[in-house]
DSSP file (Angstrom, degrees, kcal/mol; ACC not computed):
  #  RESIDUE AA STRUCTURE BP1 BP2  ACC     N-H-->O    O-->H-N    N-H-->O    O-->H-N    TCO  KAPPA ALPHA  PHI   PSI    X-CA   Y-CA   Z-CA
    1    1 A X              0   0    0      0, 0.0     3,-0.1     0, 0.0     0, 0.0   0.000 360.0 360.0 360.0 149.0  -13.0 -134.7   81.2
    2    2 A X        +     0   0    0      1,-0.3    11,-0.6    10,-0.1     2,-0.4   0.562 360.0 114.1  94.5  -5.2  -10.8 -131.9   80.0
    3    3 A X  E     -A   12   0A   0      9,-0.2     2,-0.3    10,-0.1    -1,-0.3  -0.856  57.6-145.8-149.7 120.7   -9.4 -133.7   77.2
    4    4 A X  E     -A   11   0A   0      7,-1.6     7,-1.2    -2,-0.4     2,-0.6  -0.816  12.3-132.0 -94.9 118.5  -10.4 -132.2   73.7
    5    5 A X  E     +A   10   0A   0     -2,-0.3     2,-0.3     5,-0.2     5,-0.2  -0.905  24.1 177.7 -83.6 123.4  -10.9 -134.6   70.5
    6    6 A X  E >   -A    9   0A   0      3,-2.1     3,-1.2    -2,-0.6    -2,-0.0  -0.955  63.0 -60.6-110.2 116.1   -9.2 -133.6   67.2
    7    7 A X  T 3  S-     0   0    0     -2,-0.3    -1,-0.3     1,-0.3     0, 0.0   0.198 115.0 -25.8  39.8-147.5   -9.8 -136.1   64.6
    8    8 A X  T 3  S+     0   0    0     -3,-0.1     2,-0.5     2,-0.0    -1,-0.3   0.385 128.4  84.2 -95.3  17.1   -8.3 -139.4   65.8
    9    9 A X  E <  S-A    6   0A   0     -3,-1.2    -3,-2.1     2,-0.0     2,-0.4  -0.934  70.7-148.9-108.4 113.8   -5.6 -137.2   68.2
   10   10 A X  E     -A    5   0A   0     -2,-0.5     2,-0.3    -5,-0.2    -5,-0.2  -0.929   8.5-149.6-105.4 150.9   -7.2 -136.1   72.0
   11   11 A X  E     -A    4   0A   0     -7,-1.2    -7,-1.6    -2,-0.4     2,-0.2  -0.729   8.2-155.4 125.9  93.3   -5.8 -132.9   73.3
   12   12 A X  E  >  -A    3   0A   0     -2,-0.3     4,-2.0    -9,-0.2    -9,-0.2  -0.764  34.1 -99.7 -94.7-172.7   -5.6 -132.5   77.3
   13   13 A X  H  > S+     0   0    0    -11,-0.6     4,-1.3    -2,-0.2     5,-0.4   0.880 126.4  51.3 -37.0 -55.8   -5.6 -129.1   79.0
   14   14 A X  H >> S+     0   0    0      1,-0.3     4,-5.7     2,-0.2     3,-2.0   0.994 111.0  54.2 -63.2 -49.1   -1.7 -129.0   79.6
   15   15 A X  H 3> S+     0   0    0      1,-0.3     4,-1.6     2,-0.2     5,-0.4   0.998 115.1  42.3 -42.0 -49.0   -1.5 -129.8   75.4
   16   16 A X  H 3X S+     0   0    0     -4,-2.0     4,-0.6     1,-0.2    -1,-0.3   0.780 104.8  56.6 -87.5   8.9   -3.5 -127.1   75.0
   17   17 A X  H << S+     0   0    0     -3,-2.0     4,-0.4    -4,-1.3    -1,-0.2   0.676 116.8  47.8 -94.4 -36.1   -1.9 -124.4   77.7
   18   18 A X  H  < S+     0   0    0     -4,-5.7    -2,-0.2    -5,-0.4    -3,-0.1   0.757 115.0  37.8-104.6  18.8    1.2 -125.1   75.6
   19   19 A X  H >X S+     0   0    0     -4,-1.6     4,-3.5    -5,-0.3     3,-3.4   0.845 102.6  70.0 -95.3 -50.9   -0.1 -124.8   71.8
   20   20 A X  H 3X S+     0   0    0     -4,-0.6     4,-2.1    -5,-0.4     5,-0.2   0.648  93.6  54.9 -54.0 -22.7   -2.7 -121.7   72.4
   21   21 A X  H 3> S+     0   0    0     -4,-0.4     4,-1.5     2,-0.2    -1,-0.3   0.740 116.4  49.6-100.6 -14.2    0.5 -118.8   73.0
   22   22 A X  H <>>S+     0   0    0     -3,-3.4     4,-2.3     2,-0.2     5,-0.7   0.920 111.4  43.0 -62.9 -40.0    1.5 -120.5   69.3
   23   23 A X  H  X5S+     0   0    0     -4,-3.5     4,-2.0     1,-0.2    -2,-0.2   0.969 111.6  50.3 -68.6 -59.4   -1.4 -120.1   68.1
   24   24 A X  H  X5S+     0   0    0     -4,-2.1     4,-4.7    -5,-0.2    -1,-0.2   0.903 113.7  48.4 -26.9 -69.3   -1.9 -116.7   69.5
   25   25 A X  H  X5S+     0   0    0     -4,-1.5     4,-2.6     2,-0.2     5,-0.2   0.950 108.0  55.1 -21.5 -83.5    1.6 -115.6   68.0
   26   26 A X  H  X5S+     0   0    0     -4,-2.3     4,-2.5     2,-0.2     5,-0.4   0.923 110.6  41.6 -33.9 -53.7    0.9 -117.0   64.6
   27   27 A X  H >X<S+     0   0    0     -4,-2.0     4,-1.8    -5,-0.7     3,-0.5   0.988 113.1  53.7 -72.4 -50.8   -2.5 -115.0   64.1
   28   28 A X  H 3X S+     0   0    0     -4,-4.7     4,-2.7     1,-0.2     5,-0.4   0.918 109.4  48.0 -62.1 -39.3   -1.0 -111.9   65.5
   29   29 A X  H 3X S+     0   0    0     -4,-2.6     4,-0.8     2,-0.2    -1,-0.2   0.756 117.0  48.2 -22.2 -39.8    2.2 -112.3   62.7
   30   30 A X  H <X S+     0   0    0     -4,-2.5     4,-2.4    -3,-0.5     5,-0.2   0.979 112.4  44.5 -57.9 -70.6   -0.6 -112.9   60.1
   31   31 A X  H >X S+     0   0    0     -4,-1.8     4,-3.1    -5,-0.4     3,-0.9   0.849 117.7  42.0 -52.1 -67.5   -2.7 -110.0   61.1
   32   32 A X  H 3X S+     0   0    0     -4,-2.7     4,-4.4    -5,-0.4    -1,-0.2   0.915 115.7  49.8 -63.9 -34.3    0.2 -107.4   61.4
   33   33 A X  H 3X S+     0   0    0     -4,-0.8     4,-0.6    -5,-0.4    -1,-0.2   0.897 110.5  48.7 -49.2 -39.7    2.0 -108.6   58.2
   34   34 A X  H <X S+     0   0    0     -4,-2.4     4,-3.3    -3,-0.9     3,-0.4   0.930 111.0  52.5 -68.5 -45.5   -1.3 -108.4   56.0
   35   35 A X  H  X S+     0   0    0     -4,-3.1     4,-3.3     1,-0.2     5,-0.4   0.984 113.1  43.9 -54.0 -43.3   -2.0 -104.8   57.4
   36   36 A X  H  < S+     0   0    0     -4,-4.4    -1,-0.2     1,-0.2    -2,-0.2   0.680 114.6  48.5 -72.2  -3.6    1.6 -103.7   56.4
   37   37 A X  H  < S+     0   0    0     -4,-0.6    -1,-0.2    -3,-0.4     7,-0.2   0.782 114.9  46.2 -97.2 -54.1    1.3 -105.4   53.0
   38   38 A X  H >< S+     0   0    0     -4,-3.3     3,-0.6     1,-0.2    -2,-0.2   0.872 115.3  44.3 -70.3 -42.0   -2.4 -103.6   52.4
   39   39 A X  T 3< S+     0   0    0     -4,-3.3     3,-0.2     1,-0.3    -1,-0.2   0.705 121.0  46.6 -97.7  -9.7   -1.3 -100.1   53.4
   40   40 A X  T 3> S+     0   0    0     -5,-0.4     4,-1.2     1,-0.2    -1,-0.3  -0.327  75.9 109.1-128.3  94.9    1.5 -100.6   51.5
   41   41 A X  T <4 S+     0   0    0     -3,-0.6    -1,-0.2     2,-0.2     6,-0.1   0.767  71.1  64.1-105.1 -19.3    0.8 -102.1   48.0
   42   42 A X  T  4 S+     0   0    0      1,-0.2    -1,-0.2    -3,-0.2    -2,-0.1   0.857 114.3  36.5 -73.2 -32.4    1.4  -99.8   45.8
   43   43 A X  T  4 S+     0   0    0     -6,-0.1    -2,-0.2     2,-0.1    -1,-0.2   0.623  98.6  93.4-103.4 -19.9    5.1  -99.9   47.1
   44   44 A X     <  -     0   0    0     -4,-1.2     2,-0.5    -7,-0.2     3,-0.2  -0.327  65.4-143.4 -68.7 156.1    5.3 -103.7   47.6
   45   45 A X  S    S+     0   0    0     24,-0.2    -2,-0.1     1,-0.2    -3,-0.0  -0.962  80.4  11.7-116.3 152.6    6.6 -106.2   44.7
   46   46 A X  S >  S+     0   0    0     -2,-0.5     3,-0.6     1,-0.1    -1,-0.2   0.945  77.3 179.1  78.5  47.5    5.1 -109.8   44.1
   47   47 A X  T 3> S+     0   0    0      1,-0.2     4,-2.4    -3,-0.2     3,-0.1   0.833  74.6  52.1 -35.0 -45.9    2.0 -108.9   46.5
   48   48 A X  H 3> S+     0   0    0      1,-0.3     4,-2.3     2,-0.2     2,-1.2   0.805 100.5  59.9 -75.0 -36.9    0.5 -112.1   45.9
   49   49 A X  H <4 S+     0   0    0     -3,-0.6    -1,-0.3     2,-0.2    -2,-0.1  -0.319 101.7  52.9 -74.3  61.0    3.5 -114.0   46.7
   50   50 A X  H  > S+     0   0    0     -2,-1.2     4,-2.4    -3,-0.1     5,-0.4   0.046 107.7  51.6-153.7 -54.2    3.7 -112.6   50.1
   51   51 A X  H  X S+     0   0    0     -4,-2.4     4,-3.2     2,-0.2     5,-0.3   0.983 108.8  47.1 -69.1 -36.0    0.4 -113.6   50.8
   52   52 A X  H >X S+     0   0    0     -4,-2.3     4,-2.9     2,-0.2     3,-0.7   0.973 116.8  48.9 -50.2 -85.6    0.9 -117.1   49.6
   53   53 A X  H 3> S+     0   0    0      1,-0.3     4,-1.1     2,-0.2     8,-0.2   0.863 114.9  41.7 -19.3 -75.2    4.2 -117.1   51.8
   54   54 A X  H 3< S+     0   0    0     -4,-2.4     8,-0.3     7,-0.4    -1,-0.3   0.872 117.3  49.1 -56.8 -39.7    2.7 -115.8   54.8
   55   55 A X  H << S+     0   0    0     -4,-3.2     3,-0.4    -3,-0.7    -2,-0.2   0.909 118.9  34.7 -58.8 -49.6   -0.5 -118.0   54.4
   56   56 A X  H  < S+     0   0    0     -4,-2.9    -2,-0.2     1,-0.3    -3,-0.2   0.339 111.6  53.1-115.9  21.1    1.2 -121.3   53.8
   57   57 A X  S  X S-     0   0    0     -4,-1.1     4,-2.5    -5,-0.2    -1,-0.3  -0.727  81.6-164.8 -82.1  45.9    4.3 -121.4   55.9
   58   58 A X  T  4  +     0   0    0     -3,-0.4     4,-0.3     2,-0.2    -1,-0.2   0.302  61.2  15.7 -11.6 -83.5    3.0 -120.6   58.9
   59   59 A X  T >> S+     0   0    0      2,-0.1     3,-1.1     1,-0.1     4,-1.1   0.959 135.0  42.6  -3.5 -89.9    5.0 -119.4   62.1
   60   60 A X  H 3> S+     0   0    0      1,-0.2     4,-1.5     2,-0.2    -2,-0.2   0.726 101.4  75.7 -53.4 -32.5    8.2 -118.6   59.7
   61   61 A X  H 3X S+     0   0    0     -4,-2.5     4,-0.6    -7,-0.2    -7,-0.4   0.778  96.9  38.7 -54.9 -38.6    6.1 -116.9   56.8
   62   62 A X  H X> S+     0   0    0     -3,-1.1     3,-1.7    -8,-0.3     4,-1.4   0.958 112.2  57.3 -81.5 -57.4    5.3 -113.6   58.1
   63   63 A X  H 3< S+     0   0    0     -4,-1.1    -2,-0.2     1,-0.3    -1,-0.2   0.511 106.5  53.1 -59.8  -3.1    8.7 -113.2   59.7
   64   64 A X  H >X S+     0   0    0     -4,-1.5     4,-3.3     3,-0.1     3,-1.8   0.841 111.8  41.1 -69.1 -36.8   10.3 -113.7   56.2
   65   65 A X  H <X>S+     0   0    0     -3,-1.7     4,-1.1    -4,-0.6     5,-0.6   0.874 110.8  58.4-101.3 -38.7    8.2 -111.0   54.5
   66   66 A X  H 3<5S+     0   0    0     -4,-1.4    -1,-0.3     3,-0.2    -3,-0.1   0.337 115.8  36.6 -93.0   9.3    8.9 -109.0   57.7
   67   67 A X  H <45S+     0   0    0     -3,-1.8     3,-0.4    -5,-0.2    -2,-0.2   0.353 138.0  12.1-119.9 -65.0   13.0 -109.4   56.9
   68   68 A X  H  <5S+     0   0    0     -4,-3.3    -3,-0.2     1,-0.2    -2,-0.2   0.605 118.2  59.6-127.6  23.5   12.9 -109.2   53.4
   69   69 A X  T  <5S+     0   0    0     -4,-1.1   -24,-0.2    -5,-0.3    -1,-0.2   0.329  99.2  54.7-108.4  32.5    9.7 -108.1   52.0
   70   70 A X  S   <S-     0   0    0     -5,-0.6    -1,-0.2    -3,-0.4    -2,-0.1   0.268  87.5-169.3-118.5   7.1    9.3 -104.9   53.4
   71   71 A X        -     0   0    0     -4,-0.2     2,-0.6    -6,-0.2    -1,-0.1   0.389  40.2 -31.2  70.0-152.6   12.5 -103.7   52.3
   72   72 A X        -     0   0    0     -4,-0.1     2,-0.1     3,-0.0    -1,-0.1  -0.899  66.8-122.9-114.0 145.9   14.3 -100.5   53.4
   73   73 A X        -     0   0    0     -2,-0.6     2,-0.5     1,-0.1    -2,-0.0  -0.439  32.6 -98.2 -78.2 150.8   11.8  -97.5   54.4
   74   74 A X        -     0   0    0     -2,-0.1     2,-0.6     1,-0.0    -1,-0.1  -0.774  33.5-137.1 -56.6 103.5   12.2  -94.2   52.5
   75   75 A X        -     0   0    0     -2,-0.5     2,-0.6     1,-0.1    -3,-0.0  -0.695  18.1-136.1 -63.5 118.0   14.1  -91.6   54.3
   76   76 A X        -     0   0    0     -2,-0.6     2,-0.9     1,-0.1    -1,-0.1  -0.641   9.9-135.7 -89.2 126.0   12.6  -88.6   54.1
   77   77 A X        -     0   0    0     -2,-0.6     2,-0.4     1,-0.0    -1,-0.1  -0.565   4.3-156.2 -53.0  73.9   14.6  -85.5   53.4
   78   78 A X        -     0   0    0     -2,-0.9     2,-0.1     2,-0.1    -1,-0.0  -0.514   8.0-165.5 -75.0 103.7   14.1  -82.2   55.3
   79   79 A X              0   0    0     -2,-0.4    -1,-0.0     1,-0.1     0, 0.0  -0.399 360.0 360.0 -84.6 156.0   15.4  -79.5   52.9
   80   80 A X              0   0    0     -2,-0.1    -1,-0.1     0, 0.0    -2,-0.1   0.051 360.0 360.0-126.5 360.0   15.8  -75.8   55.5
């Protein structure tokens, strides 16, 4: 009991106490990366390669895009 089947690999509890805060990680990395990629597309380049990157590289995919495809923000000028 307690012990989880995946395909021909079983899973106990402890396996899964230390996979689940990856797992967790990962999806939030997805999730925040995709929002900053959608609100900014008009300003992104290669969109689709970002998502491809972030999708199929997993763990490491969003934190690349999150070094070097978001680029440097616009400072905005305050003329007096």
């Amino acid at each position: 009991m307690g012990n989880l089947l995946l395909g021909a690999a079983t899973l106990s509890a402890s396996d899964l106490q230390t996979i689940l805060p990856v797992v967790v990680i990962h999806g939030i990395l997805i999730i925040v990366a995709m929002v900053d990629l959608i609100r900014n597309w008009n300003v992104r380049k290669a969109k689709i390669l970002w998502i491809i990157v972030m999708v199929m590289i997993q763990i490491v995919g969003p934190i690349v895009y999150f070094i070097f495809g978001r680029g440097k923000k616009d400072e905005k000028v305050i003329s007096r």
